[in-house]
C-alpha positions in Angstrom: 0.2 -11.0 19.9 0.3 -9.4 23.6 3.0 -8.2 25.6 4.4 -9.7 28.6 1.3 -8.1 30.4 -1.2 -9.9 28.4 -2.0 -6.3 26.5 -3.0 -5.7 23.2 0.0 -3.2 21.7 -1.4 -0.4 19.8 0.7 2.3 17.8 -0.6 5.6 16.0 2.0 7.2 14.1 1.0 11.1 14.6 -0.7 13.7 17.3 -2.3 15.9 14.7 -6.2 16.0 15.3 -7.2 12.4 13.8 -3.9 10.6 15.6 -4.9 13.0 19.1 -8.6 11.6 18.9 -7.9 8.3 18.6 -5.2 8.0 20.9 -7.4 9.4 23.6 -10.2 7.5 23.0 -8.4 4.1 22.4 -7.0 4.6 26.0 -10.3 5.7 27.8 -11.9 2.3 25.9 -9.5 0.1 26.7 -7.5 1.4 30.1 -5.2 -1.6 30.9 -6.5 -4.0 28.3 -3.8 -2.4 25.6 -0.7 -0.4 25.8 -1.3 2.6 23.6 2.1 4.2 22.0 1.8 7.5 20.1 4.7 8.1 17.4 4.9 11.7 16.5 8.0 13.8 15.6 6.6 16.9 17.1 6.7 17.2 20.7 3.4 19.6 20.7 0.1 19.1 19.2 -1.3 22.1 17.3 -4.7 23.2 17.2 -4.1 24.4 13.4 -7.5 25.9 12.7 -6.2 29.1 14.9 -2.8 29.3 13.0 -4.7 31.6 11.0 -5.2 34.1 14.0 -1.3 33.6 15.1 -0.7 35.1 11.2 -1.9 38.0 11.4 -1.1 38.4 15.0 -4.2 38.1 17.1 -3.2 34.7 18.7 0.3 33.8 20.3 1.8 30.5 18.7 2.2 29.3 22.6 -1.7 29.8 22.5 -2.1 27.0 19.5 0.7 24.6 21.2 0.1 21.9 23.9 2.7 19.7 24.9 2.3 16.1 24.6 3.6 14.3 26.9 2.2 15.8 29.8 -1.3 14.7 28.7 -0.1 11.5 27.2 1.9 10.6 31.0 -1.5 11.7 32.5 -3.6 8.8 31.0 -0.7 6.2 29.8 -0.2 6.7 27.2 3.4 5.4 25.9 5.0 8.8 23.9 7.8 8.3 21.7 9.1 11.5 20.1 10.1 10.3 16.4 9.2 10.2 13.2 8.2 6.5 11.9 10.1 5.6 8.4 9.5 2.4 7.2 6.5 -0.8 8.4 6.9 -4.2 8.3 3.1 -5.6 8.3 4.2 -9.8 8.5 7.5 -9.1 10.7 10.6 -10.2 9.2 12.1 -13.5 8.9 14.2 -13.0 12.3 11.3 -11.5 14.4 7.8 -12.6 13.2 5.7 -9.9 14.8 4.4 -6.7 12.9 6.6 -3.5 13.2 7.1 0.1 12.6 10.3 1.4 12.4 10.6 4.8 13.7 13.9 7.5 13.8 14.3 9.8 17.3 13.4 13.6 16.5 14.8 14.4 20.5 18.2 13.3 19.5 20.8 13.4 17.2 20.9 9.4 16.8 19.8 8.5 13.1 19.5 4.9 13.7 16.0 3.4 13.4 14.4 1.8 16.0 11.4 -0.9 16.2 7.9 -1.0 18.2 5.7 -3.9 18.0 1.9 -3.8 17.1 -1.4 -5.4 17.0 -2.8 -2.4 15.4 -1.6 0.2 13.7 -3.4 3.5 12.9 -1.3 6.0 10.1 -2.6 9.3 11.1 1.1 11.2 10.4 -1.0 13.7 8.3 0.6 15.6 5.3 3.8 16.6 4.3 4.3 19.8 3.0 5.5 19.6 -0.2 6.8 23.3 -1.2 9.5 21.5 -3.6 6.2 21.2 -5.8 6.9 24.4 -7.1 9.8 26.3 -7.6 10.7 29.4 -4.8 7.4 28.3 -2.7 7.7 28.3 1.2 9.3 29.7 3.6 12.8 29.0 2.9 11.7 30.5 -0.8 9.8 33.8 -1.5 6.4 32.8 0.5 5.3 32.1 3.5 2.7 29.9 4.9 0.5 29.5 8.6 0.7 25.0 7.9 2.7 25.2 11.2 2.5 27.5 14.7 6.3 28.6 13.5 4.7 29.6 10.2 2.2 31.8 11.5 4.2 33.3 13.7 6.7 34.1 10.8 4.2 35.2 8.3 2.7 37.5 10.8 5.8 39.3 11.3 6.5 40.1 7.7 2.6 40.8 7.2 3.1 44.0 10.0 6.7 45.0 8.5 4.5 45.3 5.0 1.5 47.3 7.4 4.6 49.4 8.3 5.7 50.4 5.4 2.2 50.8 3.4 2.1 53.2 7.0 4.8 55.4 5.5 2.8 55.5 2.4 4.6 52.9 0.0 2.0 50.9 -1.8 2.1 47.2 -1.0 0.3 44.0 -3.4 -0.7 41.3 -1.2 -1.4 38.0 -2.8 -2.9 35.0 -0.6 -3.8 31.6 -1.6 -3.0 28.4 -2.9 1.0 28.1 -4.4 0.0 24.8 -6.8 -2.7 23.6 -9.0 -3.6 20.7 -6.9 -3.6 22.4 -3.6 -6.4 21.6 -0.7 -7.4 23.6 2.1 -8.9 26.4 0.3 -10.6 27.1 3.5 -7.8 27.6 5.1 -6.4 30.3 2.7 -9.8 31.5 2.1 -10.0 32.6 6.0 -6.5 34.1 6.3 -6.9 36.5 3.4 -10.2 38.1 5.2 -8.1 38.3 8.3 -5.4 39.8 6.2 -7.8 42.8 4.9 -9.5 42.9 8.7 -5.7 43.8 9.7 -5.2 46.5 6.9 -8.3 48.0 7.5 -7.5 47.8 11.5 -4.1 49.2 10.6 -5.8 52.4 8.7 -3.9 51.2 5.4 -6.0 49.4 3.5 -6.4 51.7 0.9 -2.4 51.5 0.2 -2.6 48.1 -0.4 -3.7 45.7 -2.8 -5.2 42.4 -2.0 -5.5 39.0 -4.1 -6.7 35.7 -3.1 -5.1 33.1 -6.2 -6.6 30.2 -6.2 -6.8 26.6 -8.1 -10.3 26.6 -7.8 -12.5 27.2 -11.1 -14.7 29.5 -9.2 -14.9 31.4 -5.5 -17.1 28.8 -3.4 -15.9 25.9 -4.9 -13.5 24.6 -1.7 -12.4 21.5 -3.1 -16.0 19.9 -2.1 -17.5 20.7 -6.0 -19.0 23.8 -4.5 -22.5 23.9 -2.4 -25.6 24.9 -2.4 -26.6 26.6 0.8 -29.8 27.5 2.6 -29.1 30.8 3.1 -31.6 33.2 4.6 -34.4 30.8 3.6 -33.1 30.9 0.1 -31.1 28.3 -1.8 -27.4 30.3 -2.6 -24.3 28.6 -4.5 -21.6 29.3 -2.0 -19.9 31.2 -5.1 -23.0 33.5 -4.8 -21.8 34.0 -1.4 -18.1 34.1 -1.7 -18.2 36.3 -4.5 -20.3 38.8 -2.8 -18.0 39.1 0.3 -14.5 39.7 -1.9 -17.0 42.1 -3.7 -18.0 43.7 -0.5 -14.4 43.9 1.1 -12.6 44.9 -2.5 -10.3 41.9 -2.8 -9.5 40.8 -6.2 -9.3 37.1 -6.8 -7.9 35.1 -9.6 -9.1 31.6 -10.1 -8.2 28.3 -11.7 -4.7 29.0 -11.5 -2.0 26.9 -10.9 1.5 28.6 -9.8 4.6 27.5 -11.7 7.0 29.1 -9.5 8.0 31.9 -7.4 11.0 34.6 -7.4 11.6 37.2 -5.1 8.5 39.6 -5.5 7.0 37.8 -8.0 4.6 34.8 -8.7 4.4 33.2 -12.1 1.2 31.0 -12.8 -0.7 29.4 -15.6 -4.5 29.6 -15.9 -7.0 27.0 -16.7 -7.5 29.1 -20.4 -3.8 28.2 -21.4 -2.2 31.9 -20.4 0.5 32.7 -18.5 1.0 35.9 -16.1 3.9 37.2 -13.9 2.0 39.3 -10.6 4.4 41.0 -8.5 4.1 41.2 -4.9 5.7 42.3 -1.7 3.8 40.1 0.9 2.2 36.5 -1.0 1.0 33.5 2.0 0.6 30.6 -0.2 -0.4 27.3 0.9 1.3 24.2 -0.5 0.3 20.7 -1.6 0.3 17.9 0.1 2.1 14.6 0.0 1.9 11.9 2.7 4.6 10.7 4.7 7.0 8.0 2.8 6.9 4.5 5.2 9.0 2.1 3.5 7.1 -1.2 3.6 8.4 -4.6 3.2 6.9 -8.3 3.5 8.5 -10.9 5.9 11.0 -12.1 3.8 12.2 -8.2 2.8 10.6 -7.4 -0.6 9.2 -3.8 -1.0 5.7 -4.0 -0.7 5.2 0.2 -0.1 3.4 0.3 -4.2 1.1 -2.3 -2.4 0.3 -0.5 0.5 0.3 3.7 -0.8 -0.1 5.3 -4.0 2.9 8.0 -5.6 2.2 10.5 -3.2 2.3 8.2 0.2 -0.9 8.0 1.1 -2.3 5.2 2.0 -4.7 2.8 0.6 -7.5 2.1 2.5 -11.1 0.5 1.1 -11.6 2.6 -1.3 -12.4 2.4 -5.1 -9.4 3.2 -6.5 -10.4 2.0 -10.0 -9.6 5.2 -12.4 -13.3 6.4 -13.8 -14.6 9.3 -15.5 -16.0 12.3 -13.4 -19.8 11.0 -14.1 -18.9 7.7 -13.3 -17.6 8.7 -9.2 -20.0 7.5 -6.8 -20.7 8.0 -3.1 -19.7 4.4 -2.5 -16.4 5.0 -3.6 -15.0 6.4 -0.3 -13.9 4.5 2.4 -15.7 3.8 5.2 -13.6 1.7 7.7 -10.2 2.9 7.0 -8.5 -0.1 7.0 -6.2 -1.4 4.6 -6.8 -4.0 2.0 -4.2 -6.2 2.9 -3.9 -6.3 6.4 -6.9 -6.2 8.4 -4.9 -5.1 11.5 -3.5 -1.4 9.7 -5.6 1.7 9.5 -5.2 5.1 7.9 -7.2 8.5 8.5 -6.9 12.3 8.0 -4.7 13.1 5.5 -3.4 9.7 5.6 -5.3 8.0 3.7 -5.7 7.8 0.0 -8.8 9.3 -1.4 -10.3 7.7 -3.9 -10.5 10.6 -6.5 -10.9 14.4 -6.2 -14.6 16.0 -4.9 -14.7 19.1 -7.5 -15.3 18.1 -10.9 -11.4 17.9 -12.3 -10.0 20.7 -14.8 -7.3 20.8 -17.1 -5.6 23.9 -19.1 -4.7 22.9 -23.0 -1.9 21.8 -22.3 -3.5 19.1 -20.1 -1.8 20.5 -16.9 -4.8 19.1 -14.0 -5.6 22.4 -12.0 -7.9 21.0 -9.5 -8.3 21.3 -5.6 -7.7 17.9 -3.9 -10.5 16.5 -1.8 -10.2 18.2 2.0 -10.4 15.9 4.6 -9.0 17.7 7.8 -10.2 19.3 10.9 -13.4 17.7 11.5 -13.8 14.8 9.5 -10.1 13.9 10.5 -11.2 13.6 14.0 -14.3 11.8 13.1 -12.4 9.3 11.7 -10.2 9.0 14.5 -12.7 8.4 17.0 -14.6 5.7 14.6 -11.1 4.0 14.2 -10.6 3.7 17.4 -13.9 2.4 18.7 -13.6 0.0 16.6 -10.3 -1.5 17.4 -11.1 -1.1 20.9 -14.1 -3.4 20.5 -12.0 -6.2 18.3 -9.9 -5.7 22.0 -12.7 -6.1 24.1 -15.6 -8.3 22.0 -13.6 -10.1 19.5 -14.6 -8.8 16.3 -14.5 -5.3 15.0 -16.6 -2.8 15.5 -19.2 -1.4 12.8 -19.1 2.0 12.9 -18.3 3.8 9.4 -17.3 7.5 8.7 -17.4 7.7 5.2 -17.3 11.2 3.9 -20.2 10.6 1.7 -22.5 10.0 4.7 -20.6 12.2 7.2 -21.2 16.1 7.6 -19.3 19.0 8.6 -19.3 22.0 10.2 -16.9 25.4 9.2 -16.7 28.5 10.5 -13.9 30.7 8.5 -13.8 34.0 10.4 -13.2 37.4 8.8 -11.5 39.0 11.4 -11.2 38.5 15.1 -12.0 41.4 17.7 -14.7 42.1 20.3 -16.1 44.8 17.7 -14.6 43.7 14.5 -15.0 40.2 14.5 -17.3 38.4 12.6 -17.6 35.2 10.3 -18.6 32.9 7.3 -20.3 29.8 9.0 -21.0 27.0 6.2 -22.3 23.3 7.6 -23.0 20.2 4.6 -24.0 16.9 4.6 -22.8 15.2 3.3 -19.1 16.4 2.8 -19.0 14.6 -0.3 -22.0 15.4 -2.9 -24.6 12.3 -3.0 -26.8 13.0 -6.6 -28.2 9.5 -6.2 -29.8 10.4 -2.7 -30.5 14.4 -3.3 -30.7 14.6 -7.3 -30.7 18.6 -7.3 -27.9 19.8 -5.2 -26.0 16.3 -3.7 -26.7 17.3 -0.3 -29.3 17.4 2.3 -30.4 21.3 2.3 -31.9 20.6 5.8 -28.4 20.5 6.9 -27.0 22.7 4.5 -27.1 26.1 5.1 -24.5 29.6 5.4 -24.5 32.5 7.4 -22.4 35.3 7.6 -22.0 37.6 10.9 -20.5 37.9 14.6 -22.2 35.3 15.8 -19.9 32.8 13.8 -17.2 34.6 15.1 -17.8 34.0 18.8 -18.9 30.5 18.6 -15.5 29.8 16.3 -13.5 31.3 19.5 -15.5 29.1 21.9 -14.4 26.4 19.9 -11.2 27.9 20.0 -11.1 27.3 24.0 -12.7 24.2 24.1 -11.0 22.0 21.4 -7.6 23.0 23.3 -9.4 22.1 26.2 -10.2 18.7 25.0 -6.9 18.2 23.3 -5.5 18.2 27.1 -7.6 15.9 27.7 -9.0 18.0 30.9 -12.0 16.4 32.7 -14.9 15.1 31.0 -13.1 16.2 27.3 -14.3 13.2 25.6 -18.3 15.0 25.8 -17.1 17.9 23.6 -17.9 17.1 19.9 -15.7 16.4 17.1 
């Protein structure tokens, strides 16, 4: 199907980083040979990885936020400010050709509308599911840095708690994951160093008392199984390594813990050893799980298909093994490596998206059988990996006929994070942790599932400076400034 200008239509539901990347690079592939429409309901991307800096202050949200459709008008890209509810993969019986149907966020009109596609890649990220657990969030007793307007709230409340700890009141500070099957440990894992470089910065630290909670059976473990890093010439298990900095900076952790709810200055959680504990709090950041983004699916003649296409929680499947198997039964082969759906040859999903095929770290249940396990991580880098491979790919089924062969499975793909403990010309300084691959590979590397050659971890300003040079150059690539496209994923 091409439009009345003999182009290829193709849609990407989301501008986060994976549905950013591809965009771009579908356009500079294909130029006139396809109309590229981006569906996003936001009308800024945001670089997230510095939402940590905007909550504690250091950053100004306007610093994370770029404006999309200055950039997208720029290179011609079609922008349509919405947020896409439902697919139609064969058409309907009135208009044969594939659809997504899409509802305005820059309006108040509530009535869906349709675009066409050839292709179609889901990159509409996560949805953050606070209604997981009881009081989480920010319209509860917690607040989060998932969005610019998070950050920017929870750095607020973070100095009105340095205030008071100022005027001598003690203050508990709990940071960390708000359910038992939370991801982006990293994430939380960063902000609560940044938390105790702002306490110390402040003069208060030693008013204050500082917890990282976390569903993870062990510091280091990061949803990725944990890894074993080449650091300083010697082989280190990152919990070697995280232990010894929460050691060295006097923050308590508590691990394998899933949170059951939250009230007003207190968070109740269960443990992975059955027990249940009440901690009280005047300041908690706690990240929540993720869920996918509901699309409604239906075949040509109108009958649901959306079981077919996504799992429970909305994401979507892609070629994967999805066949259920015991821990030592997962294999490397089990992740996808084209993205693309089963059923339809012409739909894609990446980032958080897609479906994973089972967790990374070896799952964990309490007695009761409650699962209190990290689910796999699969933003910031790999996400735009995956968009760029996506997108090359349809762009030569455009140009060449067939699709190309490029793969970006997360069992063969590494990556590269930098988790800063503070931010500061003299305080600054960071946890800098690359693997390959992302996903552990025993039958390749029998002792540690990774490549140690590529596995290593440092701690020290350096990291620090080359995460803000990334800082500058990922928002300038995400304008799409001259010669972007060079800068790495």
């Amino acid at each position: 199907m091409e439009n009345l200008n003999g182009q290829s239509e193709v849609v990407v539901l989301g501008a986060g980083v994976s549905g950013h990347t591809a965009a771009l690079f579908l356009k500079r592939r294909l130029k006139g040979r396809a109309r590229v429409t981006v569906i996003s309901p936001e009308s800024e991307y945001n670089w997230i990885p510095s939402n940590i800096w905007v909550g504690v202050g250091r950053v100004k949200k306007e610093d994370v936020l770029i404006p999309l459709s200055p950039v997208y008008e720029k290179h011609g890209i079609n922008f349509i400010q919405g947020r896409a509810v439902s697919l139609y993969p064969e058409g309907t019986q009135d208009d044969p050709g594939p659809q997504v149907g899409y509802i305005s966020t820059n309006n108040s009109s509530t009535e869906t509308e349709f675009v066409k596609f050839d292709f179609l890649i889901n990159a509409t990220g996560p949805k953050l599911n606070f209604a997981a657990t009881p009081g989480l969030g920010p319209d509860g007793h917690s607040f989060s840095v998932c969005t610019a307007q998070h950050a920017q709230e929870a750095s607020l409340e973070l100095h009105k708690v340095i205030q008071k700890a100022r005027s001598g009141i003690k203050q508990t500070l709990v940071v960390g994951m708000g359910h038992g099957s939370c991801t982006c440990e990293g994430a939380a894992f960063e902000y609560v160093f940044n938390v105790d470089t702002e306490l110390r910065r402040a003069g208060v630290r030693e008013q204050t008392r500082l917890i990282y909670l976390t569903n993870e059976s062990e510091l280091g473990d990061f949803g990725v199984g944990g890894i074993q890093l080449n650091f300083a010439g010697f082989i280190t298990p990152s919990k070697i390594m995280a232990e010894s900095l929460f050691y060295e900076k006097g923050i308590e952790s508590i691990t394998g813990a899933h949170v059951e709810r939250l009230d007003e200055g207190t968070v109740s959680y269960v443990t992975l050893n059955g027990e249940r504990h009440g901690l009280n709090f005047d300041y908690a950041m706690l990240l929540p799980p993720f869920q996918g983004h509901l699309l409604k699916s239906f075949d040509r003649n109108g009958n649901d298909i959306t079981q077919e296409l996504f799992t429970p929680a909305n994401f979507m499947k892609v070629d994967a093994d999805y066949t259920p198997k015991n821990f030592e039964d997962w294999k490397p082969s089990d992740w996808p490596q084209s993205y693309r759906s089963p059923k339809y040859e012409n739909i894609f999903a990446v980032g958080i998206a897609f479906a994973p095929p089972h967790q990374i770290s070896a799952p964990a249940k309490n007695p009761e059988g409650l699962n209190i396990t990290p689910a796999p991580p699969r933003t910031g880098m790999p996400s735009a990996v995956m968009g760029k491979v996506i997108a090359n790919n349809i762009a030569d089924k455009i140009l060449l006929g067939a699709y190309g062969q490029r793969t970006a499975s997360m069992a063969e793909m590494g990556a590269a994070c930098i988790a800063s403990i503070g931010t500061g010309f003299k305080e600054g300084s960071a946890a800098s942790i690359t693997m390959s691959p992302i996903v552990p590979d025993f039958e390749k590397y029998p002792e540690t599932g990774r490549n140690l050659s590529d596995t290593f971890g440092e701690v020290g300003k350096a990291g620090h400076w080359i995460k803000k040079i990334l800082h500058y150059m990922f928002i300038y690539k995400a304008k799409a400034k001259p010669l972007w496209w060079i800068i790495p994923e």
